[in-house]
The first five atom37 places (N, CA, C, CB, O) and aatype in JSON, in Angstrom:
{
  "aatype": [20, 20, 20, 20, 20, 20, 20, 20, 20, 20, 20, 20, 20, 20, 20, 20, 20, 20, 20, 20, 20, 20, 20, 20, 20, 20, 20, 20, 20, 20, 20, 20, 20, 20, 20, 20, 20, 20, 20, 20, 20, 20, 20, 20, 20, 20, 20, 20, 20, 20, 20, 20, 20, 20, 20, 20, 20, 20, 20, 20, 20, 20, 20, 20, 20, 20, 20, 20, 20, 20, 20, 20, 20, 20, 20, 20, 20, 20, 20, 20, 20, 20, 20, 20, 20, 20, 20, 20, 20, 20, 20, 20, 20, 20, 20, 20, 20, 20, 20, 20, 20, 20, 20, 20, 20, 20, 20, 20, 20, 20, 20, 20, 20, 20, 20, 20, 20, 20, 20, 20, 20, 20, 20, 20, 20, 20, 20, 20, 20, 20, 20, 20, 20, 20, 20, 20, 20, 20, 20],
  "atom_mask": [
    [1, 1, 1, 1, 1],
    [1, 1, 1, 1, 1],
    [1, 1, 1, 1, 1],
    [1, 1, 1, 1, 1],
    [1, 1, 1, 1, 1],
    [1, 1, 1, 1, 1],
    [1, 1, 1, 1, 1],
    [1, 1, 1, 1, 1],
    [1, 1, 1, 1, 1],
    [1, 1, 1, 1, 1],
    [1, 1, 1, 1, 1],
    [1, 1, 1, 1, 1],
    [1, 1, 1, 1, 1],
    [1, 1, 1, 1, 1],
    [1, 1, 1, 1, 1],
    [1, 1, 1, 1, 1],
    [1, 1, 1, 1, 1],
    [1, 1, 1, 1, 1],
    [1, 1, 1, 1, 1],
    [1, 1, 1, 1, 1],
    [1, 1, 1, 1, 1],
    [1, 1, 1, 1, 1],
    [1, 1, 1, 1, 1],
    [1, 1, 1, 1, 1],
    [1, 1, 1, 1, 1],
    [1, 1, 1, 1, 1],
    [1, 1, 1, 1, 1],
    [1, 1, 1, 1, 1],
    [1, 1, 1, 1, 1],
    [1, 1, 1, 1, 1],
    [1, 1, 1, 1, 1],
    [1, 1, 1, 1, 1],
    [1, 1, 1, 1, 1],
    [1, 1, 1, 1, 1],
    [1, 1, 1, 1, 1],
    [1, 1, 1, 1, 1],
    [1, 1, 1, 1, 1],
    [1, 1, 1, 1, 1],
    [1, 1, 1, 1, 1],
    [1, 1, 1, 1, 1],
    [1, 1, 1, 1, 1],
    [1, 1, 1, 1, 1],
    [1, 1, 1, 1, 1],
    [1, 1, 1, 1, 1],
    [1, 1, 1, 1, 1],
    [1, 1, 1, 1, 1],
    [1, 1, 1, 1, 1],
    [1, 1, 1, 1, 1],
    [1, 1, 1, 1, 1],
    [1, 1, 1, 1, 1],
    [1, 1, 1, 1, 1],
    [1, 1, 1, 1, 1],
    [1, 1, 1, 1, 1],
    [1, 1, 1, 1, 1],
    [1, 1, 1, 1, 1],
    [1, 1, 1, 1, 1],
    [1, 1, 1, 1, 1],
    [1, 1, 1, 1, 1],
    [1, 1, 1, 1, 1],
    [1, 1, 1, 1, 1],
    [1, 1, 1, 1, 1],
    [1, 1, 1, 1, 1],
    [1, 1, 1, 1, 1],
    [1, 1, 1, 1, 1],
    [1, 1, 1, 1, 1],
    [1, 1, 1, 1, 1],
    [1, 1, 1, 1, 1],
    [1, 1, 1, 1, 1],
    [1, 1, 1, 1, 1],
    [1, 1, 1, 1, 1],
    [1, 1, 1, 1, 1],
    [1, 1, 1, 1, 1],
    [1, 1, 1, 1, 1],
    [1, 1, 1, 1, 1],
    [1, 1, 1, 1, 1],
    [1, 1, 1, 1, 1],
    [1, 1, 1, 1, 1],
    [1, 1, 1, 1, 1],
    [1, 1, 1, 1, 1],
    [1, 1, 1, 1, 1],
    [1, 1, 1, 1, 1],
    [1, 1, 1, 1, 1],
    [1, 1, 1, 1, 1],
    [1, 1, 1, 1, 1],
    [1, 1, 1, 1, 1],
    [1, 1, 1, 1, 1],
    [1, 1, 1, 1, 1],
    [1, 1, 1, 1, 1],
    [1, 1, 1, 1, 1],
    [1, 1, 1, 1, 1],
    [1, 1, 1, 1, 1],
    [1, 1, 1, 1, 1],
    [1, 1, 1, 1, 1],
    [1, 1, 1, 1, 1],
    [1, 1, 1, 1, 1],
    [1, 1, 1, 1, 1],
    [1, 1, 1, 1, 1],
    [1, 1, 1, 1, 1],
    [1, 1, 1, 1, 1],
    [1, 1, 1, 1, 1],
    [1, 1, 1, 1, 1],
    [1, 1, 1, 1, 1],
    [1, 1, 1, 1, 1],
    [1, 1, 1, 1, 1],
    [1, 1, 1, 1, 1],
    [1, 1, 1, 1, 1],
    [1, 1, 1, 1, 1],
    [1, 1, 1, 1, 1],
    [1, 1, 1, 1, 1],
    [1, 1, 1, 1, 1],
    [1, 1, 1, 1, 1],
    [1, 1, 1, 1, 1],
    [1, 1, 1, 1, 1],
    [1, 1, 1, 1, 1],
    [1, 1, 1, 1, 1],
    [1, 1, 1, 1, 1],
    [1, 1, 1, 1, 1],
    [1, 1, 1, 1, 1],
    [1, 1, 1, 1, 1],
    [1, 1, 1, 1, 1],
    [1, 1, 1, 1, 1],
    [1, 1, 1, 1, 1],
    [1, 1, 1, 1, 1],
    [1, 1, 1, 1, 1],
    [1, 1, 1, 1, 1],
    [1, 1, 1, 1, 1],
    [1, 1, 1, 1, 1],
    [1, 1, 1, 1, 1],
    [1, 1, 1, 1, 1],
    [1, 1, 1, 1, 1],
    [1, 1, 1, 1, 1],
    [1, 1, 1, 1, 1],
    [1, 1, 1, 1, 1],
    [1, 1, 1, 1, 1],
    [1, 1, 1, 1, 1],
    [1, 1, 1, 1, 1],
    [1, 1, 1, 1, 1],
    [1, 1, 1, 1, 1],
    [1, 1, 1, 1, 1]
  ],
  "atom_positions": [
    [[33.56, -47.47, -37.01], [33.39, -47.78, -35.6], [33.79, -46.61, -34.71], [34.2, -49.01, -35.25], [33.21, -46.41, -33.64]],
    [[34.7, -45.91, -35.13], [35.48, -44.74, -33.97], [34.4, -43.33, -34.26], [37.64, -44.25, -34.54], [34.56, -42.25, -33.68]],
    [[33.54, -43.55, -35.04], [32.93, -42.41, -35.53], [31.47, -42.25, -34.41], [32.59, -42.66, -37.33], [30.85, -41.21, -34.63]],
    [[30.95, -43.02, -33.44], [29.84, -43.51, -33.03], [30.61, -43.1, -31.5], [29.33, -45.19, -33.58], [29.94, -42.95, -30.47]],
    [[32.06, -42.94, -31.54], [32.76, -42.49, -30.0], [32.78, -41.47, -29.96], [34.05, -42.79, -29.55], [32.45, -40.76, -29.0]],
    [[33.34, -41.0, -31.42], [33.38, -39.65, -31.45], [32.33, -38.71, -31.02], [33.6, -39.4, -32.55], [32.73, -37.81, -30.28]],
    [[31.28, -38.7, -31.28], [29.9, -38.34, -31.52], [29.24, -38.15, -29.66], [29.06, -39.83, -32.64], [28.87, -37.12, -29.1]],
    [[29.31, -39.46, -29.17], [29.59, -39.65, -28.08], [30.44, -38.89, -26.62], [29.94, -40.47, -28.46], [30.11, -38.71, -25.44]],
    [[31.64, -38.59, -27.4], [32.52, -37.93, -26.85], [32.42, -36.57, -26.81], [33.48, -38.23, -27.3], [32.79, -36.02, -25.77]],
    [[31.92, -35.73, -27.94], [31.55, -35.05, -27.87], [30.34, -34.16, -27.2], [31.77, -35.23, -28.48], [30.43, -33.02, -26.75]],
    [[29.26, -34.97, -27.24], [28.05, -34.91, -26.41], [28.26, -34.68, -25.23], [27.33, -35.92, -26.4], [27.75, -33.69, -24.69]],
    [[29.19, -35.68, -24.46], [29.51, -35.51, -23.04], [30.96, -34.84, -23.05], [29.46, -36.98, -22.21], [31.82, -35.53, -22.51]],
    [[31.31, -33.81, -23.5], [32.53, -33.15, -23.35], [31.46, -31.66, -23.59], [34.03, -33.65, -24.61], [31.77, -30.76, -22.81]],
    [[30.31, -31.32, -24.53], [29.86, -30.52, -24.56], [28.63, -30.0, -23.09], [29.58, -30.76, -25.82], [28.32, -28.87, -22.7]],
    [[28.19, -31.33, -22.59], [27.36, -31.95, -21.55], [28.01, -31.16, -20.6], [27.35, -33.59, -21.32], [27.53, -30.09, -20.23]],
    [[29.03, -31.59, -20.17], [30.04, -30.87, -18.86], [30.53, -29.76, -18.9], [31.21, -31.45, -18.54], [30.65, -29.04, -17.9]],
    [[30.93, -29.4, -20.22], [30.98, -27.44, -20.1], [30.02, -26.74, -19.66], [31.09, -26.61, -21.39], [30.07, -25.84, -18.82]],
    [[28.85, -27.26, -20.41], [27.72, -26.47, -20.05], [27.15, -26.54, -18.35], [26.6, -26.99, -21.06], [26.65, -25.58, -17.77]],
    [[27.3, -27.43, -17.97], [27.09, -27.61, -16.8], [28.61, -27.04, -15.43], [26.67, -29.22, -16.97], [28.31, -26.79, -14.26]],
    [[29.67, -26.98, -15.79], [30.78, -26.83, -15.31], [30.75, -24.51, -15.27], [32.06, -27.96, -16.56], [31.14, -23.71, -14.42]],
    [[30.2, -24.36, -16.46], [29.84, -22.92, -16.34], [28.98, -21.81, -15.27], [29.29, -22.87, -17.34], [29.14, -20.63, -14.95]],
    [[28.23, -22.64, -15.02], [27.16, -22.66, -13.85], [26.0, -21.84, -14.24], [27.74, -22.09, -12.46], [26.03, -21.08, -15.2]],
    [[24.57, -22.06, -13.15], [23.52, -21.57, -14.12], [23.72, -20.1, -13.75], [21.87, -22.2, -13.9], [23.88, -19.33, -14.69]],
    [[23.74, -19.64, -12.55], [23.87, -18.04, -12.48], [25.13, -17.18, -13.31], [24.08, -17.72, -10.89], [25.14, -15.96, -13.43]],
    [[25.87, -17.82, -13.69], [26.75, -17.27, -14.3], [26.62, -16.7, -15.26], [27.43, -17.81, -14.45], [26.99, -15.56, -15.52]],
    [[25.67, -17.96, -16.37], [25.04, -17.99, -17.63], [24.06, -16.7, -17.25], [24.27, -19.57, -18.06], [24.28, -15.5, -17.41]],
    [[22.98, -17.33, -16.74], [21.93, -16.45, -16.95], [21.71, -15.01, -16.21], [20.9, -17.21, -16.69], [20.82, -14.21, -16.47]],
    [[22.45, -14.92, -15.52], [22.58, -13.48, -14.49], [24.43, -13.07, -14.58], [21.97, -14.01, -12.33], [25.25, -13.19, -13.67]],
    [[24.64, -12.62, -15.91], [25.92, -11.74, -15.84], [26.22, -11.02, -14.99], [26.08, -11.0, -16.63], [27.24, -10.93, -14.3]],
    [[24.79, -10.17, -15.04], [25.42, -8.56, -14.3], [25.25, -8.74, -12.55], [24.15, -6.82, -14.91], [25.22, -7.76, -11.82]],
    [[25.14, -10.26, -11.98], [25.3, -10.14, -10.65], [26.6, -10.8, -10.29], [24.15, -10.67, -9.94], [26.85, -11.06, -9.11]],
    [[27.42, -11.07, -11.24], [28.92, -11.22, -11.03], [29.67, -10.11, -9.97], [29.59, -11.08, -12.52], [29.62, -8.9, -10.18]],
    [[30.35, -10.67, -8.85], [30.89, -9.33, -7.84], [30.42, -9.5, -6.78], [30.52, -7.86, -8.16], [31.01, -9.08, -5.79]],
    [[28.85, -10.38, -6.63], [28.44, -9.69, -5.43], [29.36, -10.74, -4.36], [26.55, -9.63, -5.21], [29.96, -11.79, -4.56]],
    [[29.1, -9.76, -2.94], [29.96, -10.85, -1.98], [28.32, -11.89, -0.7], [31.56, -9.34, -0.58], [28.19, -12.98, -0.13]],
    [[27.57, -10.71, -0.87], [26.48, -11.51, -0.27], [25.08, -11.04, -0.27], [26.78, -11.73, 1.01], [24.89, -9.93, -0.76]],
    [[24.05, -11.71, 0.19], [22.82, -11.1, 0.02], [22.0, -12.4, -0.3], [22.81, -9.91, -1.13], [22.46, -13.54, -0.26]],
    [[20.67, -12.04, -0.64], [19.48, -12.93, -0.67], [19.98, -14.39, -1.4], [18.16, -12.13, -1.55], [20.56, -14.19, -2.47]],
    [[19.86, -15.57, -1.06], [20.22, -16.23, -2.63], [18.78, -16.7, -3.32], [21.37, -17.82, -2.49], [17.7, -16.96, -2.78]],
    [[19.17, -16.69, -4.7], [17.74, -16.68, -5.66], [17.55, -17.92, -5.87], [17.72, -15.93, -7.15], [18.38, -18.62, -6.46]],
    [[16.15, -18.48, -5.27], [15.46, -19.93, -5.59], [15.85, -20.47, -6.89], [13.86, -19.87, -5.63], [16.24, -21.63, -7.01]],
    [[15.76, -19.52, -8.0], [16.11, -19.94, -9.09], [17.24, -20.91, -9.24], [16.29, -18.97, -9.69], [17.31, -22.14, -9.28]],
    [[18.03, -19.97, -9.31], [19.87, -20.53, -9.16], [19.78, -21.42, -8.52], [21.09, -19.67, -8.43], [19.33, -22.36, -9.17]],
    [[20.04, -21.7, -7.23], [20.13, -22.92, -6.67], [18.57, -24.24, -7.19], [20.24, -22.41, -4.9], [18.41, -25.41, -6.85]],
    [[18.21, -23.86, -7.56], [17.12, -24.79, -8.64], [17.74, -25.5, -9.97], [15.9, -23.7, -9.32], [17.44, -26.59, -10.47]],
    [[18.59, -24.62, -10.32], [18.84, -24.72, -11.79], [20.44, -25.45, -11.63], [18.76, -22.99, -12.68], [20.93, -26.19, -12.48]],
    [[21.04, -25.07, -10.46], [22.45, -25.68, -10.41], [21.99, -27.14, -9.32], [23.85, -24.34, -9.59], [22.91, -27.94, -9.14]],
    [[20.67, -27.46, -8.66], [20.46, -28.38, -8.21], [20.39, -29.2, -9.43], [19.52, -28.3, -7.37], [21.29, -30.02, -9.33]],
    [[19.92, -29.32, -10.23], [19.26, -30.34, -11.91], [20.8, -30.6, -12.02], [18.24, -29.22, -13.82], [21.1, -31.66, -12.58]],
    [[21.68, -29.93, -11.65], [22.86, -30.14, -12.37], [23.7, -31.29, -11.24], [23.7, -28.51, -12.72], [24.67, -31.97, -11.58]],
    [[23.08, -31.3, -9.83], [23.3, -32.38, -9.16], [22.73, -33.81, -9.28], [23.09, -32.02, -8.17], [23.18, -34.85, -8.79]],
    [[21.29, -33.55, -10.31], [20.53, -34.86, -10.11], [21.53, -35.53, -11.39], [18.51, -34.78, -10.37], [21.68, -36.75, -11.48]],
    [[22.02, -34.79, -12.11], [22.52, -35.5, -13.27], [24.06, -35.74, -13.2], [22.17, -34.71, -14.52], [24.28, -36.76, -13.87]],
    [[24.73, -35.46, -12.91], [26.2, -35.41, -12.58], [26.21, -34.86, -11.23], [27.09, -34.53, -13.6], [25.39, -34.0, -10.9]],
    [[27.37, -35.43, -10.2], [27.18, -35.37, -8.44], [28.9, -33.58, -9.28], [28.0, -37.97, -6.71], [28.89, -32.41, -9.69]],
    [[29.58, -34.36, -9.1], [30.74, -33.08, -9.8], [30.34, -31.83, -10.34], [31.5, -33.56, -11.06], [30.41, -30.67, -9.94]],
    [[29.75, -32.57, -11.66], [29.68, -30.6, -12.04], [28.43, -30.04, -11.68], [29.78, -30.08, -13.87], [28.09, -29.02, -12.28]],
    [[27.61, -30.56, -10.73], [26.91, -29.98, -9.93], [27.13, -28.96, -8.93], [26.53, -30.71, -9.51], [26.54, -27.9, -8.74]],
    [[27.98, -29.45, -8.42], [29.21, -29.13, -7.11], [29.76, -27.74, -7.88], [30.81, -30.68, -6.84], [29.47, -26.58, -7.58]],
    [[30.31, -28.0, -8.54], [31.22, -27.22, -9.22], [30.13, -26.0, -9.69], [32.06, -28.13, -10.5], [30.31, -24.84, -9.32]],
    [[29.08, -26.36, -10.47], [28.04, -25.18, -10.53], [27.89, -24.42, -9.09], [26.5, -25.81, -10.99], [28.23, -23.24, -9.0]],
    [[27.51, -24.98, -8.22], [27.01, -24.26, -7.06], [28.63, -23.32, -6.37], [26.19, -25.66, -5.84], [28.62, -22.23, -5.79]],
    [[29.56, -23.97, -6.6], [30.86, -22.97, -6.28], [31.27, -22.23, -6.82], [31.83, -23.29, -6.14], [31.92, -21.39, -6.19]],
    [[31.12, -22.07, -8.61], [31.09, -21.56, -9.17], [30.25, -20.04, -9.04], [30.99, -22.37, -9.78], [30.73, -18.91, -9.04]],
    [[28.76, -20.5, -8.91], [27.74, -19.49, -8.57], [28.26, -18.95, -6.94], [26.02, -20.28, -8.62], [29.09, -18.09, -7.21]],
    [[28.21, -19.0, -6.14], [28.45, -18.76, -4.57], [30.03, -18.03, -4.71], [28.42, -20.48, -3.49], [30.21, -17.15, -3.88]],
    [[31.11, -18.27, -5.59], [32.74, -17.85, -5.85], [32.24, -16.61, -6.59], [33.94, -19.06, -6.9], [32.82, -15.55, -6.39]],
    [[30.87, -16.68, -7.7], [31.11, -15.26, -8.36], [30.13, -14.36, -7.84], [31.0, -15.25, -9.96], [29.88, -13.35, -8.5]],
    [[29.59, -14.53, -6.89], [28.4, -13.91, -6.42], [27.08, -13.96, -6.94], [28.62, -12.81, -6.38], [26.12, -13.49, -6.34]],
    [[26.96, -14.81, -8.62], [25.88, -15.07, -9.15], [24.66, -15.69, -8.63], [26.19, -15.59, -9.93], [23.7, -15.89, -9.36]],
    [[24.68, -15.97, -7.52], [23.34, -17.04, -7.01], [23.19, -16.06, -5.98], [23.6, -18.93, -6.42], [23.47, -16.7, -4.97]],
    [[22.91, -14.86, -5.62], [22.69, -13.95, -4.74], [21.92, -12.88, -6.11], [24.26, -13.45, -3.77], [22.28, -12.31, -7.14]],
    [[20.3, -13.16, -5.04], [19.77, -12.03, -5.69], [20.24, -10.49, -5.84], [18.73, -12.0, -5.21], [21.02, -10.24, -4.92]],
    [[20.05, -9.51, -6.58], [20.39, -7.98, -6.8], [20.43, -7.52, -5.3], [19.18, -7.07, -7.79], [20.11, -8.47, -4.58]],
    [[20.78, -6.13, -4.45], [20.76, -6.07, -3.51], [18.68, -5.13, -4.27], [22.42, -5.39, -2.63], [18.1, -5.0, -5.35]],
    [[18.44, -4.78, -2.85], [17.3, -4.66, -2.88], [16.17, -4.82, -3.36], [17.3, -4.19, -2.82], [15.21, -4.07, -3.24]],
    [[16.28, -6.68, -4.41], [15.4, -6.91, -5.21], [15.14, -7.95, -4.53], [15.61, -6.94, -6.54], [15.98, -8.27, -3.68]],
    [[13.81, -8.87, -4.69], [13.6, -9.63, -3.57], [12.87, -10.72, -4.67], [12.68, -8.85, -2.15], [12.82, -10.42, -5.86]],
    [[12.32, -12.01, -4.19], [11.59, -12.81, -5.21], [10.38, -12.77, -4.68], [12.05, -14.23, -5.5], [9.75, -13.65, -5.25]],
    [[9.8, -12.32, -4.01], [8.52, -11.84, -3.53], [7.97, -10.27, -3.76], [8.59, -12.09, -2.11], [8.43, -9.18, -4.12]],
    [[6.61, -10.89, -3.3], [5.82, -9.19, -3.62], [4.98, -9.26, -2.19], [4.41, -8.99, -5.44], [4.22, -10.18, -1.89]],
    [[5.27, -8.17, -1.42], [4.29, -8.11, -0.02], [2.52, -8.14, -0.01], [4.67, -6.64, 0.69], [1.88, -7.22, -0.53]],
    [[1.99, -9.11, 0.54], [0.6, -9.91, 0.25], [-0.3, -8.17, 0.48], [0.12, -11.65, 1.8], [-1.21, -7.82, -0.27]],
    [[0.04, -7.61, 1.27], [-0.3, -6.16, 1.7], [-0.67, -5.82, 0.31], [0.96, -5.16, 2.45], [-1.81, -6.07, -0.08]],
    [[0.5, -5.09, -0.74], [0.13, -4.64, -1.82], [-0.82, -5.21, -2.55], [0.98, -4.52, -2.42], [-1.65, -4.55, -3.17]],
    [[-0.77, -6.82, -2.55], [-1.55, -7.26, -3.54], [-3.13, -6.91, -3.14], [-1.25, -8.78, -3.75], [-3.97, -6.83, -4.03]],
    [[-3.42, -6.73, -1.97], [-4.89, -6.47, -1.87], [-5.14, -5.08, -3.1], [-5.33, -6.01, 0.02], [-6.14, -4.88, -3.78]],
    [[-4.24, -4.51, -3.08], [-5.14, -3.72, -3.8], [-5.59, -3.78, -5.54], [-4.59, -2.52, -3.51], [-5.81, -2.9, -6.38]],
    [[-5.59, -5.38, -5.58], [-5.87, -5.84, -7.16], [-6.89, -6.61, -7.03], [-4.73, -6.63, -7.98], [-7.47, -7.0, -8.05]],
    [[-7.36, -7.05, -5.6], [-8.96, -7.46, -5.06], [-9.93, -6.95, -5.36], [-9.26, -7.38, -3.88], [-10.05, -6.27, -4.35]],
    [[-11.15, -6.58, -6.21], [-12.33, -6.06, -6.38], [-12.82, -6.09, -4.78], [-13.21, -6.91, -7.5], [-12.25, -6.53, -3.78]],
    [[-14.24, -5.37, -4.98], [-15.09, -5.34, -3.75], [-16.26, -7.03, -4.07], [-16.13, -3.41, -3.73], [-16.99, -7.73, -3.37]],
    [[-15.95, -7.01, -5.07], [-16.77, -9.02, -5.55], [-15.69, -9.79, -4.92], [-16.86, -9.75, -7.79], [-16.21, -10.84, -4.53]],
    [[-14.49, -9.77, -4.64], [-13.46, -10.34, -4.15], [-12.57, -11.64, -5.64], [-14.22, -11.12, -2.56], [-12.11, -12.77, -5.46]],
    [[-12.68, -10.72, -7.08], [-11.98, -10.87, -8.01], [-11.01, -10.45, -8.44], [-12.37, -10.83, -8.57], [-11.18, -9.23, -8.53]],
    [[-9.95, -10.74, -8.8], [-8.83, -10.16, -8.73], [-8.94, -9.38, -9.8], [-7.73, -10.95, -8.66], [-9.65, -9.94, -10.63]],
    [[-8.42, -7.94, -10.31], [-8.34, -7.5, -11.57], [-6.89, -7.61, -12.25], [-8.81, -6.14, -11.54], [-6.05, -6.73, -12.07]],
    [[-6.73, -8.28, -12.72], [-5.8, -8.8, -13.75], [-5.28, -7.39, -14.2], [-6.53, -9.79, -15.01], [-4.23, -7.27, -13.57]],
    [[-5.46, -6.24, -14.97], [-4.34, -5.34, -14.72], [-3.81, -4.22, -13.83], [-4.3, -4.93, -15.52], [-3.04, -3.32, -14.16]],
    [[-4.46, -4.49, -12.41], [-4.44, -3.54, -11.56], [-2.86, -4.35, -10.78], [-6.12, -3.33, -10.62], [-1.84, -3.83, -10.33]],
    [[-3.45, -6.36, -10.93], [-2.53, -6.62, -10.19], [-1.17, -7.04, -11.65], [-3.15, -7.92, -8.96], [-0.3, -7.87, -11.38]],
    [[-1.18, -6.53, -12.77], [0.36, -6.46, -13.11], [0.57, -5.43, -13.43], [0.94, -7.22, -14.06], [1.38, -5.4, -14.35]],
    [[0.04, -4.04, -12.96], [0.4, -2.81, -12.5], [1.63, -3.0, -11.47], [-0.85, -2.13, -11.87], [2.81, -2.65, -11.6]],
    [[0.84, -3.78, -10.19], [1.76, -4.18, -9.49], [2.94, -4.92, -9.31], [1.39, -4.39, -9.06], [3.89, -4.61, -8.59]],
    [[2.83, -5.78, -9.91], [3.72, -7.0, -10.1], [5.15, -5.93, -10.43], [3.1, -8.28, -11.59], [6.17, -5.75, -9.77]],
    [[4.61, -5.23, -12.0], [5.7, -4.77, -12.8], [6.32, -3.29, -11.85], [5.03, -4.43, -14.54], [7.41, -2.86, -12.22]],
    [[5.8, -2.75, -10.98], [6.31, -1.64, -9.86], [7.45, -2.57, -9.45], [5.11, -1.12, -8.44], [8.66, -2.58, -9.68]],
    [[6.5, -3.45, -8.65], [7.73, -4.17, -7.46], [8.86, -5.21, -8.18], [6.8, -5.32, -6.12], [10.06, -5.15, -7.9]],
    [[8.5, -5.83, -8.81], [9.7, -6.65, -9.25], [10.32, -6.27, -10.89], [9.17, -8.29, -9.18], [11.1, -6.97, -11.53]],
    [[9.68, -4.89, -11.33], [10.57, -4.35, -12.52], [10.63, -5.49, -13.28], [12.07, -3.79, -12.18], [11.79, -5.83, -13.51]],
    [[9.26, -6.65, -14.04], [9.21, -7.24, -14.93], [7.76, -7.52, -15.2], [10.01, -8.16, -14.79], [6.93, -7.74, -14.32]],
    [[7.46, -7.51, -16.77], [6.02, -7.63, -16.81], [5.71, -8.8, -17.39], [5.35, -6.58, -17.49], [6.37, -9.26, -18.32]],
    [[4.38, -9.53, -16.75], [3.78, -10.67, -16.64], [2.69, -10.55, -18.05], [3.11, -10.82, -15.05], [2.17, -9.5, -18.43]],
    [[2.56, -11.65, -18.56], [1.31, -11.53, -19.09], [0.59, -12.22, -18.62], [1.17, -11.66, -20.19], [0.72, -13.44, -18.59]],
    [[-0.43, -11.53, -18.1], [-1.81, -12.72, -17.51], [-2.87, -12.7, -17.99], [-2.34, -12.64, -16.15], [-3.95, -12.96, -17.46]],
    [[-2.55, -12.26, -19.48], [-3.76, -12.24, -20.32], [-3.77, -13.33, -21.38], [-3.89, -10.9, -20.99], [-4.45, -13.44, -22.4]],
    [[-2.85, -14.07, -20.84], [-2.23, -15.06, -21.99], [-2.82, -16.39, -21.75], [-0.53, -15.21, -21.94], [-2.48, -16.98, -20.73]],
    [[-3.84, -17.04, -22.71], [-4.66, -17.73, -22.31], [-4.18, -19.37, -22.04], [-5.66, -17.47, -23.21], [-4.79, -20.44, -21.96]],
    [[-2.96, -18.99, -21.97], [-2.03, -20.37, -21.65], [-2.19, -20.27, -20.16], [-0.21, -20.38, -22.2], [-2.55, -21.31, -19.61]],
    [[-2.01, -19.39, -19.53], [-2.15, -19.19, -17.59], [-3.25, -20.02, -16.9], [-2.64, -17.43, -17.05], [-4.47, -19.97, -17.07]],
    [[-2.63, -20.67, -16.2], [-3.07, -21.15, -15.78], [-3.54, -20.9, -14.08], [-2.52, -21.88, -16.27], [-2.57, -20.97, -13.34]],
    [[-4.68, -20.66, -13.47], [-5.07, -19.86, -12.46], [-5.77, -20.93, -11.71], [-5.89, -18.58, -12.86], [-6.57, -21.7, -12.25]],
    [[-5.38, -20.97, -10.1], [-5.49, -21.68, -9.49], [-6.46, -21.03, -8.4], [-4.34, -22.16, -9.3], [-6.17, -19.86, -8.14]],
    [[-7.35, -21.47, -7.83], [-8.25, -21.06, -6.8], [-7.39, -21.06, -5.49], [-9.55, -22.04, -6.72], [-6.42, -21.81, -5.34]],
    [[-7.98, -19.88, -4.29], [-7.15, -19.92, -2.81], [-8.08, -20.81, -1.53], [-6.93, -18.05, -2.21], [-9.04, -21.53, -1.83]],
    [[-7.75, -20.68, -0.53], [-9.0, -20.77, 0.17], [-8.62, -19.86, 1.6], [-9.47, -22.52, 0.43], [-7.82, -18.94, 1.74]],
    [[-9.18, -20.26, 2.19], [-9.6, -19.02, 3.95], [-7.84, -19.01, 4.2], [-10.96, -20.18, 6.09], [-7.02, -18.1, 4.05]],
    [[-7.63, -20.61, 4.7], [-6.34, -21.28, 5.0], [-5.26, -20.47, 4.28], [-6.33, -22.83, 4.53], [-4.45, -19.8, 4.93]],
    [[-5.25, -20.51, 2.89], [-3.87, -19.91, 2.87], [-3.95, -18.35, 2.81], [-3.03, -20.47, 1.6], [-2.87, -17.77, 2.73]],
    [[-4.65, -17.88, 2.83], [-4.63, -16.59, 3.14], [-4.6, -16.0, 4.61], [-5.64, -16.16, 2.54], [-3.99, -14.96, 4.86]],
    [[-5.2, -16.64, 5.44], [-4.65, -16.48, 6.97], [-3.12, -16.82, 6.76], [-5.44, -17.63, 8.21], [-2.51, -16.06, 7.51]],
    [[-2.21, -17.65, 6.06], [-1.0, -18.23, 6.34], [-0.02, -16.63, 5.92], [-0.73, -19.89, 5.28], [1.03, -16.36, 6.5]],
    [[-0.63, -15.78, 4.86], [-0.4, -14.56, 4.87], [-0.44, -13.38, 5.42], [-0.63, -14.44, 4.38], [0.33, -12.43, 5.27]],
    [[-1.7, -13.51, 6.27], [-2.14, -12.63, 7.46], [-3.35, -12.07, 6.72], [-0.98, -11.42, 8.05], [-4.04, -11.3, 7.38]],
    [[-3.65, -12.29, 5.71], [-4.98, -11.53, 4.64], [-6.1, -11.85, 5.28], [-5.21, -12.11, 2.95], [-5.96, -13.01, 5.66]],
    [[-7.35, -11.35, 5.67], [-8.85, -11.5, 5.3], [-9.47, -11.94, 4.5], [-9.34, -10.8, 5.19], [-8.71, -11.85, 3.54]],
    [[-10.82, -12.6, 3.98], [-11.0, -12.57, 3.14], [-11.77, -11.33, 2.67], [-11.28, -13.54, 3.04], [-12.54, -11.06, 3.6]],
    [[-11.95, -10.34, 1.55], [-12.47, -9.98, 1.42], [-14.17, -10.2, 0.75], [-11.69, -9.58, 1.27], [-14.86, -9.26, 1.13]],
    [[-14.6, -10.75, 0.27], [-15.38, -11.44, -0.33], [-16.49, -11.26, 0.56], [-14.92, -12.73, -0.61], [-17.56, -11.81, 0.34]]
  ]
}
């Protein structure tokens, strides 16, 4: 009978470390230190899940991250890429070329994409959200 608590006990004693550690901590070492700057969608994404499931070590993630500077993007790294650059991965057909634009990608945000990977999934734009960028269409 005590063996089915145990088991139990463990689960949720292992449950709350992991969550009590916080996600930027875990996954972004080397931004330990900082005192301020951008904070990364990520992080606060990943230490939010940790609110839908426990209200505490949710809390505790997000103070955790914000106390070590981990939920603050790098200084001059950003989670965007300026819509400007991307025109220049637009054909004159108004198709995107797939390695012109992770030429780009991998300049500006120093990580490379595969978008040749036939798992990607590619979504059509229209007039609308590209005015919401300031873009033309080219096409």
């Amino acid at each position: 009978m005590r063996i089915p608590f145990r088991i139990i006990g463990g689960v949720l004693v292992a449950t709350l470390l992991t969550q009590l550690t916080a996600c930027g901590s875990i996954f972004f070492p080397d931004r330990r230190g900082q005192i301020d700057g951008k904070i990364d969608p990520l992080v606060v994404a990943l230490d939010a899940v940790g609110l839908l499931f426990y209200i505490i070590p949710g809390l505790i993630a997000f103070g955790v991250d914000f106390a070590t500077g981990a939920i603050y993007l790098e200084p001059d790294k950003t989670a965007q890429v300026d819509p400007h650059k991307l025109q220049q991965a637009i054909g004159a057909d108004g198709q995107v070329d797939k390695r012109k634009l992770q030429a780009i990608l991998e300049s500006e945000l120093g990580r490379s994409f595969p978008l040749d990977d036939p798992r990607l999934i590619q979504h059509k734009g229209n007039v609308q959200q590209l005015a919401l960028y300031g873009l033309q269409p080219a096409a």
